[in-house]
Structures are given as C-alpha cells and as structure tokens.
C-alpha positions as CSV (number, residue, x, y, z in Angstrom):
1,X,-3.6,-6.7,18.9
2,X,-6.4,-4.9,17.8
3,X,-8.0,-8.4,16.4
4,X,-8.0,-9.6,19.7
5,X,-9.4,-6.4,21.2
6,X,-12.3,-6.3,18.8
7,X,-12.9,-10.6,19.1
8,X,-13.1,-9.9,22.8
9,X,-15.6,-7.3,23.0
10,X,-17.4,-9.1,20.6
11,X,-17.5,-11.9,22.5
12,X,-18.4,-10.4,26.2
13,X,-16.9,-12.8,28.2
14,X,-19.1,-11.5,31.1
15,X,-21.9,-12.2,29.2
16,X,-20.6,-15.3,28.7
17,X,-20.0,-15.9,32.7
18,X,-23.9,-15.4,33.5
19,X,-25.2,-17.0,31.2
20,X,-23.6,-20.5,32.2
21,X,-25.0,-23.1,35.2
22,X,-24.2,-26.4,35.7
23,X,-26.5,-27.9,38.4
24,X,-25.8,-30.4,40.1
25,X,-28.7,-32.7,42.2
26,X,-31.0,-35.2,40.7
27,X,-30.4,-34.4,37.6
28,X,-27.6,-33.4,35.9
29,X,-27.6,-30.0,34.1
30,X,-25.6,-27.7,32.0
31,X,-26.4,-24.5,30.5
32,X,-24.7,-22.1,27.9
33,X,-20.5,-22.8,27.8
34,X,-20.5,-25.9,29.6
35,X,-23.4,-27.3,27.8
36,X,-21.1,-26.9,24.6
37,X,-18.3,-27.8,26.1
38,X,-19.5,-31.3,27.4
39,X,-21.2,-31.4,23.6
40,X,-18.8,-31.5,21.9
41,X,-16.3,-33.8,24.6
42,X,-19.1,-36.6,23.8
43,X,-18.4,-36.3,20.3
44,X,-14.8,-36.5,20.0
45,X,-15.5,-39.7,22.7
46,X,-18.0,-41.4,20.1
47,X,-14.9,-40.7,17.6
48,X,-12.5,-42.1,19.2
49,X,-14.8,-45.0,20.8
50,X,-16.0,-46.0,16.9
51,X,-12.0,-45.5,15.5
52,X,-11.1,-48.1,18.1
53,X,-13.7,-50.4,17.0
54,X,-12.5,-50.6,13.4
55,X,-9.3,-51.1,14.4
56,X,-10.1,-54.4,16.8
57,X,-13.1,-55.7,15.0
58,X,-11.2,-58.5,13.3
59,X,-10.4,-59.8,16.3
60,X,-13.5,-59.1,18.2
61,X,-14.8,-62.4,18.1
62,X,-12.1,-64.0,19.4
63,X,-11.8,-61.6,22.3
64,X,-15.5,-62.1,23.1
65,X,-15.6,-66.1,22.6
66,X,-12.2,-66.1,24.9
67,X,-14.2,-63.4,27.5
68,X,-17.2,-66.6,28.0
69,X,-15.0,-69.0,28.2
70,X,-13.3,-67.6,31.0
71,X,-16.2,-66.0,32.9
72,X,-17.5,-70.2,32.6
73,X,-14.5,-71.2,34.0
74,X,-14.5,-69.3,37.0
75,X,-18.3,-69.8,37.4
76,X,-17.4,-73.6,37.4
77,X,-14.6,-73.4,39.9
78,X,-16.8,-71.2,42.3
79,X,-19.7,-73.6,42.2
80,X,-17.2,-76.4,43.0
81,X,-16.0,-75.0,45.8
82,X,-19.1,-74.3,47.3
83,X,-21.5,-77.1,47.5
C-alpha cells in the first residue's frame, strides 16, 4: 500500500488533469495524456495492420485479381443497362 501511495504522489494525477486538451475544430488536437494515449493506439494498429498482411499475402494476388474482375463485371452490366 505504501508503493501505491508513493507512485501516486509521484505521479500527480492533478497535474496530470491540466495538463491534457484535446481540441476539437479544424484541426484535430491532442495534448499531454491523450496525445500518448492515441500514440501509442496507432502503433499497436500498424502492428496488427502489418501482422495481418503477412498472414494473407500469399493470397493477395488472387484476392486483388478477383476484386477487378468483379468491379469490371458490374461496370459492364451497369453500362448495359443504361444506353
């Protein structure tokens, strides 16, 4: 218990509190925790973004030559249908 008292007034959550804006408007802003926060979310998205990657890229090509083929198909139809 007395770890956690110690950590805490280490840390001064209050502090802490101030310190952190996110404004919102034309542009998008973050500032102190939140900043962090969102940081490090983006990372552990590019993580999991690039481990998905490896694990479908042998078939990636197949999946994107299939994707044309079927966006050409229904461009053809559509075309046909109105003349």
């Amino acid at each position: 218990m007395d770890f956690a008292r110690r950590l805490s007034s280490m840390l001064d959550s209050e502090a802490l509190a101030r310190g952190s804006r996110i404004r919102l408007g034309k542009d998008v802003r973050f500032v102190g925790v939140p900043a962090i926060l969102i940081g490090v979310a983006c990372i552990v998205a590019a993580a999991g973004a690039m481990a998905v990657l490896k694990k479908v890229a042998p078939i990636l090509p197949d999946t994107l030559r299939e994707a044309r083929e079927l966006w050409r198909t229904i461009r053809v139809d559509r075309r046909e249908l109105n003349p």
